[in-house]
C-alpha positions in Angstrom: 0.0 0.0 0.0 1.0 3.6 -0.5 3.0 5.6 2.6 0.9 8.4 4.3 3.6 10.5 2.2 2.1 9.7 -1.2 -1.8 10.3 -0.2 -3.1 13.0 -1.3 -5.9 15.1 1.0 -9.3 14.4 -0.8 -11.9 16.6 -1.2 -15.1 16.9 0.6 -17.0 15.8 -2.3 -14.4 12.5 -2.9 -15.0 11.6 1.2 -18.9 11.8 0.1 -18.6 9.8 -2.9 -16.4 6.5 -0.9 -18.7 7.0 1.9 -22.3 7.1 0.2 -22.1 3.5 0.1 -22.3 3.3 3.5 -26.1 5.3 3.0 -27.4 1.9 1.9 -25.8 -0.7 3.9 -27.5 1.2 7.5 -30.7 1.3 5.2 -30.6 -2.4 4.4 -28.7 -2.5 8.7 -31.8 -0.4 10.3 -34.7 -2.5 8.0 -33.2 -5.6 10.2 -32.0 -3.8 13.1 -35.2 -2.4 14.0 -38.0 -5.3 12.2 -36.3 -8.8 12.4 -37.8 -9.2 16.0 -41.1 -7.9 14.9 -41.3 -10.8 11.9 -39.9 -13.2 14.1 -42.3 -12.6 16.7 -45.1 -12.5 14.3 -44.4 -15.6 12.5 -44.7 -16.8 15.7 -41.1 -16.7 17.9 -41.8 -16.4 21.6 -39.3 -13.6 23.4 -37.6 -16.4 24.9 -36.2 -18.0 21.5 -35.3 -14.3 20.0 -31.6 -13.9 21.0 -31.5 -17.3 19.5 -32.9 -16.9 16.2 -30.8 -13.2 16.1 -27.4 -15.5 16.7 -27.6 -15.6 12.8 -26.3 -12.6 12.4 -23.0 -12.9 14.5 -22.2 -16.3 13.6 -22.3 -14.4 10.2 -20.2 -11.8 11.0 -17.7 -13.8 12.8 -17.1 -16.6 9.6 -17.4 -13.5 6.5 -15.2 -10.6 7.4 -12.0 -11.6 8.7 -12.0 -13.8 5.5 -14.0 -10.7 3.1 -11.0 -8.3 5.2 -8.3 -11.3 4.2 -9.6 -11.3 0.7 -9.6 -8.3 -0.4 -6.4 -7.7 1.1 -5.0 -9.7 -1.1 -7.1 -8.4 -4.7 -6.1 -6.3 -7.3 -7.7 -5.0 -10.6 -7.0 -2.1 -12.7 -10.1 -1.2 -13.0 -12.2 -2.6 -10.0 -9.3 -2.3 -7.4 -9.0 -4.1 -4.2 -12.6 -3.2 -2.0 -15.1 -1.9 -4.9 -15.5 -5.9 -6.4 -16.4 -7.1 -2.8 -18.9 -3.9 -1.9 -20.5 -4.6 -5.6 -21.0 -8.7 -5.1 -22.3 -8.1 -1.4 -24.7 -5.3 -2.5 -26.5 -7.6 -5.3 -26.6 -10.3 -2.8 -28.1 -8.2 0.4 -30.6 -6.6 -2.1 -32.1 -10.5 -2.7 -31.8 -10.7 0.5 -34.0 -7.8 1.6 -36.6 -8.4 -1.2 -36.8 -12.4 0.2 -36.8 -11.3 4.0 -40.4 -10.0 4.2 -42.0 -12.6 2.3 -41.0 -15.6 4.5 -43.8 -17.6 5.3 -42.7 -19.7 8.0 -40.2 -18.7 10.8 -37.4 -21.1 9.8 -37.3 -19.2 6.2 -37.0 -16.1 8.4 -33.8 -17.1 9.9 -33.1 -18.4 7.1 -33.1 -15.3 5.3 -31.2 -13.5 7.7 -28.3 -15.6 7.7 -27.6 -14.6 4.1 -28.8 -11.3 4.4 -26.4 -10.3 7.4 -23.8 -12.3 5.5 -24.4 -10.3 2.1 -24.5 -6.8 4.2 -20.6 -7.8 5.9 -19.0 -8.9 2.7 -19.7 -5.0 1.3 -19.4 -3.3 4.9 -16.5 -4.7 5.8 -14.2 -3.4 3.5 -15.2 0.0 3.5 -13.6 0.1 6.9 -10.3 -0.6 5.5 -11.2 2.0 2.6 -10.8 4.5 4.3 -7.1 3.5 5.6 -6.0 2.8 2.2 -6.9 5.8 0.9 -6.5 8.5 3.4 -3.9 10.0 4.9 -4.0 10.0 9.4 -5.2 13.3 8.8 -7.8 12.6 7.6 -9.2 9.4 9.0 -11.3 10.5 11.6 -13.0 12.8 9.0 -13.5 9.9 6.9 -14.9 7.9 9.5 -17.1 10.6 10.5 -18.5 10.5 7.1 -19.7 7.2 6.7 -21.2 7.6 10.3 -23.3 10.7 8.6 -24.3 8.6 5.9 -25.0 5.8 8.7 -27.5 7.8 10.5 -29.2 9.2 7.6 -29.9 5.7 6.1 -31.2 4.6 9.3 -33.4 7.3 9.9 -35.3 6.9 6.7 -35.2 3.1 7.2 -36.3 3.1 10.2 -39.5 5.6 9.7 -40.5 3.6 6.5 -42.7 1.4 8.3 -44.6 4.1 9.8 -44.5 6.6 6.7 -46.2 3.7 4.7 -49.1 3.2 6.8 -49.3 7.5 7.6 -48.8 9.0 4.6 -49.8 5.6 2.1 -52.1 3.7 3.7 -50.8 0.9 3.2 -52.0 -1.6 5.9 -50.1 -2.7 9.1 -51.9 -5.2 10.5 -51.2 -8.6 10.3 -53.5 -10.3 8.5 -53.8 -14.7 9.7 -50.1 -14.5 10.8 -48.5 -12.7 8.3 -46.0 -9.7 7.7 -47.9 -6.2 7.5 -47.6 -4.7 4.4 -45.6 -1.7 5.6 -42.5 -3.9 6.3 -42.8 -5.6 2.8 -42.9 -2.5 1.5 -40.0 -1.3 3.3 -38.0 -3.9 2.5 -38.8 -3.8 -0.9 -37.6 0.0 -1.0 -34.6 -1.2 0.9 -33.1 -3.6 -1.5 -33.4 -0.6 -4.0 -31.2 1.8 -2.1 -28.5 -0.2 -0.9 -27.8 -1.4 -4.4 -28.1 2.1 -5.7 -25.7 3.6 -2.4 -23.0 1.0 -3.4 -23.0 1.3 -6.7 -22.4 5.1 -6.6 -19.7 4.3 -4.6 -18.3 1.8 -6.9 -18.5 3.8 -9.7 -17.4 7.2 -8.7 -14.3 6.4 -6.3 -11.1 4.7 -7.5 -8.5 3.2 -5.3 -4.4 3.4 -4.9 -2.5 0.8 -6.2 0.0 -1.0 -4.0 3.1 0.8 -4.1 4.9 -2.1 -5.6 2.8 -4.4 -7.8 5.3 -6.7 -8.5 5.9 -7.1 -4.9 2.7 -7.5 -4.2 1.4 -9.8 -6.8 5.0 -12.3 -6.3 3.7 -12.1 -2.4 0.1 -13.1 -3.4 1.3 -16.2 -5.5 3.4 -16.9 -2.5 0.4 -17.1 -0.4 -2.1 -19.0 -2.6 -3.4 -21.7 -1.1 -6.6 -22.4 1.3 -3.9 -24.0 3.7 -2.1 -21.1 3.9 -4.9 -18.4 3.8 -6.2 -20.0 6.7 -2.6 -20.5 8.8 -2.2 -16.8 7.7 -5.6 -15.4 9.0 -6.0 -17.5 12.3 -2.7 -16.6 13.0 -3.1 -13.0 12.9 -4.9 -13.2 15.8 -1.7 -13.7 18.4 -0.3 -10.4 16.8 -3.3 -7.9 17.2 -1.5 -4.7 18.5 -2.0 -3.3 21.6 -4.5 -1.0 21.1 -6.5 -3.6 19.5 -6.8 -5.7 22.6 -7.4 -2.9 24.2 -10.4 -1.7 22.5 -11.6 -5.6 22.2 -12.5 -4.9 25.6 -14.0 -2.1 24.9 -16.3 -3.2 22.1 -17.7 -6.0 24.0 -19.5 -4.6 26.7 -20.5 -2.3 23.9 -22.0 -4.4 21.6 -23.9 -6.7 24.4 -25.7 -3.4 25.0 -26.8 -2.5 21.5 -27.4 -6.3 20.8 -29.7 -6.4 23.7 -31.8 -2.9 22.1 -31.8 -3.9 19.0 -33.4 -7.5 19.8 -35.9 -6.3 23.1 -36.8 -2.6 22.5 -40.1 -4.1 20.3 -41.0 -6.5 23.1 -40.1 -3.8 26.1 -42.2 -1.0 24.3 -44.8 -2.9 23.6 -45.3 -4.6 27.0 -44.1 -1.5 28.9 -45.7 1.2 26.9 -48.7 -0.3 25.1 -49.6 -2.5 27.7 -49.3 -6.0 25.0 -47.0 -9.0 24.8 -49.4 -10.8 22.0 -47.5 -10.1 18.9 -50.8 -10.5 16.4 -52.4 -7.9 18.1 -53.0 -4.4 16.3 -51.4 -2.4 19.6 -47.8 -4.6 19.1 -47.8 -3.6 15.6 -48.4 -0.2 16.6 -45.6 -0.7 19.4 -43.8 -1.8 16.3 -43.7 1.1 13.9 -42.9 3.8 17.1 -40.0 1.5 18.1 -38.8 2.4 14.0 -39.3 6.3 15.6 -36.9 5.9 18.3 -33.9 3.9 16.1 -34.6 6.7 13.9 -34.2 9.6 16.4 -31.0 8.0 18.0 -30.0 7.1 13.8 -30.7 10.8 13.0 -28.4 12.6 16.5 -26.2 10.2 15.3 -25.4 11.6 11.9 -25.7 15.2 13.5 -22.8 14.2 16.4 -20.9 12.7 13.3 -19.8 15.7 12.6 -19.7 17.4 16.2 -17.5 14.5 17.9 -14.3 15.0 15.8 -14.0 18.3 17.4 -13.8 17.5 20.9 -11.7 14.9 19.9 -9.0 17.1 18.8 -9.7 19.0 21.8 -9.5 16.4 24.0 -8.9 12.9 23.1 -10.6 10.2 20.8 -11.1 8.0 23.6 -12.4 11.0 26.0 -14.6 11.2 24.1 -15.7 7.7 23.4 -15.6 7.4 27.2 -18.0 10.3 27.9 -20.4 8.9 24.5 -20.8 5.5 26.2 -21.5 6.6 29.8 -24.2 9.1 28.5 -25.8 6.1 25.9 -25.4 4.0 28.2 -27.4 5.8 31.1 -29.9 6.8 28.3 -30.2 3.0 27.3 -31.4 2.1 30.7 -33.4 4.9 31.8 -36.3 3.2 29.2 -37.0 1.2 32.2 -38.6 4.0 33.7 -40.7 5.2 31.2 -43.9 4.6 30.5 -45.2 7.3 27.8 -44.2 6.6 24.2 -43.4 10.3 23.6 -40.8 10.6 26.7 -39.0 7.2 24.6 -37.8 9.9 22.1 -35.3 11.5 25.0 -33.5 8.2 26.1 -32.9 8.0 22.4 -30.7 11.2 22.0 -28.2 9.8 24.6 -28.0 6.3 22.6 -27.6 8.6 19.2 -24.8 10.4 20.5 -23.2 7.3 21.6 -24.2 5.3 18.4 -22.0 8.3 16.8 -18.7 8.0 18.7 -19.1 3.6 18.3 -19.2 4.2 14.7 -16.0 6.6 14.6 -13.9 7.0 17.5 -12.7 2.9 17.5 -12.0 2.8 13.9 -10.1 5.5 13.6 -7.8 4.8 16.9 -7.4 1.6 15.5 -6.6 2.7 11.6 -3.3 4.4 13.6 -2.4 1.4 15.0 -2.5 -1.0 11.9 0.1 -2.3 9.8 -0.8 -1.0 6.0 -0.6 -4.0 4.2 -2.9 -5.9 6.6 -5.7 -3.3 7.0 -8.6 -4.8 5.9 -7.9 -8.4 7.6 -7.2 -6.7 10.8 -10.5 -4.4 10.8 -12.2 -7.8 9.8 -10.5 -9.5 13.1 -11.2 -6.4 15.1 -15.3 -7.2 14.2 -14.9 -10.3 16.1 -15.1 -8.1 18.9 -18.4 -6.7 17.8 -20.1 -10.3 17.0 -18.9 -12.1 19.6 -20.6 -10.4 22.3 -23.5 -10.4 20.0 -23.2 -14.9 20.4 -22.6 -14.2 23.9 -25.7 -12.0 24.2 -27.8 -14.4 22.1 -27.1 -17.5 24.0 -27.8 -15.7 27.3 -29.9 -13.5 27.3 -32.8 -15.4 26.8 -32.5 -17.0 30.4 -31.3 -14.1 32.1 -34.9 -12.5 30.9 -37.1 -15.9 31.5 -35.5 -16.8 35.0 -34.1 -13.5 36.7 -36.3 -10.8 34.8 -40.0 -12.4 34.8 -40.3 -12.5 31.0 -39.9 -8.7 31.2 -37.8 -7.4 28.0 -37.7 -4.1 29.7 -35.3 -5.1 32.6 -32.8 -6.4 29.7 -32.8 -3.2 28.3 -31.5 -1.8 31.3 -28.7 -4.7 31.9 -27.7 -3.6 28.4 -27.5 0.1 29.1 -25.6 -0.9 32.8 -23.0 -2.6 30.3 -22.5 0.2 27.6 -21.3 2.4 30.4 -18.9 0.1 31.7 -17.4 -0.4 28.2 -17.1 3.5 29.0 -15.2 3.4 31.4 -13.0 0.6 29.9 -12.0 2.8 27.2 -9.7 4.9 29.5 -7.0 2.2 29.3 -7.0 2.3 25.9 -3.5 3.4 24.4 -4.3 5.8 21.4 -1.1 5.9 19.0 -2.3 9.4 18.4 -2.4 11.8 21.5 -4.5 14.0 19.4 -7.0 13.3 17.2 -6.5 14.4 13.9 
């Protein structure tokens, strides 16, 4: 890969065309993120058995991108470079993923379906993290990062308010009709397949990529690494020589991710028990529940893309992980406060504390980990360092489940507040992070 020396500073119009492709992986992210519980539970899935049926996605995560990150480490084309070919094949695949996803009819085709769709979603995502090392100078990371956050947030915002602006401003019906899946979250799925393959494909087509500084170097090292034997020494072994920092902010990331995991699979459940005063998942008030739960994601997805932009410059006031200390504590407190609540408008507060720290989890770990990277391995290692954001997810989706059925009575709410509990102590675990950088840049 080329030295810091030889990048060039990019425009802001060059960090909005590599990033846009980030708008439609959150769309096709938020669609699952904030309706996979919902079709679960209305094809039938008790509350129990959802961290169970949600273990699809880590498992995913955990087999794809440290062998995507490997991959395209190792790729070259003139023409489609080393990341675009893997964000263009996992695009068209998470599109027929998200047009299959609300037309399961049985709740084994559900999981089903998200096993390739979460799988189809990593192979692009995963190497537009190392994108942004390849082709950006230090000086520029966290800006870069901060970009695709933006374009994070405002692709979960709409995504999440689809449901809801069907059946407002359409009509379009979200009951559920003998067991089936509303209308509104076909629809919304529908529309989702659409963007993300539009997002990535303006990425693809209007960003080109460096060159390894040597090429005959670098292709006389790929043929010397050919080989599924090898590939597979060479990418398990990586893992006994993560830096520092990387360790570090494993920590970190996994009392993160146990909190988000536990949001993103209870906060249907919680609301609509807590809230709307329902745990039977065909009724009309769980549906209902349903679409407000899309409002919140998209109030905590919309401060997110707003802080995007706001965090970088107390980092360089402070410190990256100052900041991601301070994000976590306040999400995390925010996270668990839903506890208390029992009005569906006072949900939208908690929401701006779990936005802001949705922000800095999307930003501030990439890019004190892109310092701390060797060049040449970038994309393998930010595919190793998302071990640390799925396996918490496994842990969360083998427990959780019985920590709600024999400590919690049954009561989704209460795991909403463990989760919040453990987002602030990943806060505080970030203070003994070492960040290469004692500024941000």
């Amino acid at each position: 890969m080329h030295s810091s020396s030889t990048k060039l500073r990019l425009s802001f119009w060059q960090l909005w065309n590599m990033s846009f492709g980030f708008f439609g992986i959150q769309f096709g992210f938020a669609l699952q993120n904030a309706n996979t519980s919902r079709i679960f539970s209305t094809l039938g899935a008790s509350p129990d058995d959802l961290p169970l049926f949600w273990l699809a996605a880590p498992v995913t995560g955990l087999l794809v991108q440290p062998i995507i990150g490997y991959l395209s480490d190792n790729t070259w084309h003139p023409k489609w470079g080393r990341r675009r070919p893997f964000f263009f094949i996992g695009a068209v695949l998470a599109s027929i993923a998200l047009f299959l996803m609300p037309n399961s009819q049985a709740l084994w085709m559900a999981v089903a379906v998200l096993w390739m769709m979460d799988a189809a979603i990593n192979v692009s995502m995963e190497p537009f993290r190392a994108f942004v090392g390849d082709k950006l100078d230090p000086s520029q990371q966290t800006a870069g990062f901060a970009m695709q956050t933006f374009f994070i947030g405002c692709g979960a915002v709409i995504a999440s308010l689809l449901p809801m602006l069907f059946a407002d401003w359409f009509g379009v019906s979200n009951a559920s009709i003998d067991g089936s899946i509303p209308d509104t979250v076909r629809y919304s799925f529908y529309a989702g397949g659409a963007v993300f393959l539009v997002s990535v494909l303006w990425t693809v087509f209007t960003s080109d990529e460096l060159p390894p500084e040597n090429l005959e170097e670098f292709h006389r090292e790929r043929k010397a690494t050919q080989g599924l034997g090898h590939a597979l020494a060479d990418i398990l072994g990586g893992f006994t020589r993560m830096p520092k920092t990387m360790v570090q902010l494993a920590f970190v990331q996994f009392f993160t991710w146990i909190g988000l995991f536990a949001m993103w699979i209870y906060t249907t459940s919680a609301v609509a028990d807590n809230v709307f005063g329902t745990a039977d998942a065909q009724s009309t008030l769980f549906q209902d529940a349903g679409n407000w739960v899309g409002t919140m994601f998209a109030v905590y997805s919309g401060v997110s893309a707003l802080a995007a932009f706001i965090l970088p410059v107390f980092a360089r006031a402070t410190s990256r992980k100052t900041v991601h200390m301070v994000c976590l504590v306040v999400g995390g407190i925010s996270l668990a406060s839903v506890f208390l609540i029992h009005d569906k408008q006072m949900l939208l507060l908690p929401m701006v504390g779990v936005g802001i720290a949705w922000a800095s989890i999307l930003t501030m770990p990439y890019a004190i980990l892109a310092g701390a990277l060797p060049a040449k391995r970038m994309g393998y290692y930010m595919g190793v360092f998302n071990f640390f954001v799925v396996i918490p997810q496994i842990v969360s989706g083998l427990l959780l489940g019985f920590v709600t059925s024999h400590f919690f009575g049954g009561h989704t709410v209460s795991t909403l507040a463990l989760g919040g509990v453990s987002m602030a102590l990943a806060g505080v675990l970030t203070l003994f992070v070492t960040d290469t950088a004692a500024r941000a840049n």
